[in-house]
C-alpha positions in Angstrom: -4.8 -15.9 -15.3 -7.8 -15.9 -17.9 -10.8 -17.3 -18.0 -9.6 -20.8 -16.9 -9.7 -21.1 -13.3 -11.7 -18.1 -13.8 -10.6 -14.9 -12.6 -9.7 -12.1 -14.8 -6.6 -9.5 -14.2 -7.2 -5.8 -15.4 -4.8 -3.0 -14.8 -6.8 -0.2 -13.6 -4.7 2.2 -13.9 -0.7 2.2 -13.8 0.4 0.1 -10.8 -3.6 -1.0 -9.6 -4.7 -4.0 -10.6 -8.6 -5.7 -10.5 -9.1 -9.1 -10.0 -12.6 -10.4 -10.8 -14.4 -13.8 -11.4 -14.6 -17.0 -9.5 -13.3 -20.3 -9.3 -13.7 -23.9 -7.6 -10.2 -24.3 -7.9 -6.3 -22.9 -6.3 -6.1 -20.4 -9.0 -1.8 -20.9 -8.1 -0.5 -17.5 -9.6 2.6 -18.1 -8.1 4.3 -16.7 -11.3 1.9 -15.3 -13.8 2.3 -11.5 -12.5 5.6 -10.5 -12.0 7.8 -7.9 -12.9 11.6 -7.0 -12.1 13.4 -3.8 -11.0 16.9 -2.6 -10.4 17.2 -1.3 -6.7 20.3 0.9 -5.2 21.5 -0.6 -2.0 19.8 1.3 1.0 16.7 0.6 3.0 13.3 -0.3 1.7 9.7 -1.1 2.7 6.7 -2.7 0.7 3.4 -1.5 1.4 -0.2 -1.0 0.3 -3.0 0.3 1.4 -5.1 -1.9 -0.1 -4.2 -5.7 0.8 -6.6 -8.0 -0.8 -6.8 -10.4 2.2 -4.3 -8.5 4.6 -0.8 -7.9 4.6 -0.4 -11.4 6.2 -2.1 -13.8 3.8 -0.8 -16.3 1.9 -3.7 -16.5 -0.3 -3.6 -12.8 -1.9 -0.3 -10.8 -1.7 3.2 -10.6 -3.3 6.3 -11.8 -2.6 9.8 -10.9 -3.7 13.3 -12.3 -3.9 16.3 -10.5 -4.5 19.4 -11.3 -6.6 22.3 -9.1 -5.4 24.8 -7.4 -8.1 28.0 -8.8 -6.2 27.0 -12.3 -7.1 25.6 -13.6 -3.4 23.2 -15.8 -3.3 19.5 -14.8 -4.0 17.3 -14.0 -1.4 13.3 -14.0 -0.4 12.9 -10.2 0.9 9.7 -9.1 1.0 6.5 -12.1 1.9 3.1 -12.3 3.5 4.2 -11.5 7.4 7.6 -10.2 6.3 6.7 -6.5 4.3 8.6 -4.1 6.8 11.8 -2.5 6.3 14.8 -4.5 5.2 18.2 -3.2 4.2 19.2 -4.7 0.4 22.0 -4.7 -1.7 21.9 -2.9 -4.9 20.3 -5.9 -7.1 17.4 -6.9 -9.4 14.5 -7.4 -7.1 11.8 -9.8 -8.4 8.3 -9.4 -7.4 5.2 -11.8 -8.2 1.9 -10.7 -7.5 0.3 -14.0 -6.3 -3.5 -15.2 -5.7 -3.6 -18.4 -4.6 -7.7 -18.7 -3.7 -10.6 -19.9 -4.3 -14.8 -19.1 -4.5 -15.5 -15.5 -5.5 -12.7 -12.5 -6.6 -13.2 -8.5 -6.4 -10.4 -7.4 -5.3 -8.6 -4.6 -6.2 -4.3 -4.6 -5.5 -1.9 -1.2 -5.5 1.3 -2.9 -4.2 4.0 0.0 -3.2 8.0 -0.6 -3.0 9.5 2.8 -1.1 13.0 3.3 -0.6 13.5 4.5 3.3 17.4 5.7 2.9 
């Protein structure tokens, strides 16, 4: 995200990420931190104990779709409001760390995916 609209991403430490700065204007992340895993079919939850903004805001929070192996069609999983268990096909799981905000950032983000059964 850079300097321009302002806020800075660091990884603190494997996982944990610090976002600092300010801006007067939607930072709109809505892609720049993403990353994509393999999951086995089976039940999974994503959590963290450290929601920027809560675990229901659209401003500060991650979202993920997934794409199943057998070919279905791809589906949003895991959203602001929406983080509780869901049962998912084995696929590749897309996640995207999004800040969507403006005015002043210090916030610091450990988002958690954990496989239930």
């Amino acid at each position: 995200m850079g300097a321009n609209p302002g806020i800075t991403v660091t990884e603190q430490s494997p996982g944990t990420y610090l976002f600092k700065g300010s801006t007067t204007k939607s930072v709109d992340s809505w892609v720049d931190l993403s990353v994509s895993v393999h999951v086995d079919a089976g039940t999974y939850t994503m959590d963290a104990s450290d929601w920027p903004l809560g675990n229901s805001s659209w401003l500060f929070g991650l979202q993920a779709t997934l794409t199943p192996d057998d070919g279905s069609k791809r589906t949003n999983v895991f959203a602001p409001r929406d983080y509780g268990p869901k049962t998912l096909k084995a696929g590749t799981l897309d996640c995207n760390i999004f800040i969507n905000t403006t005015g002043e950032v210090d916030k610091t983000f450990t988002p958690r995916l954990y496989k239930i059964d």
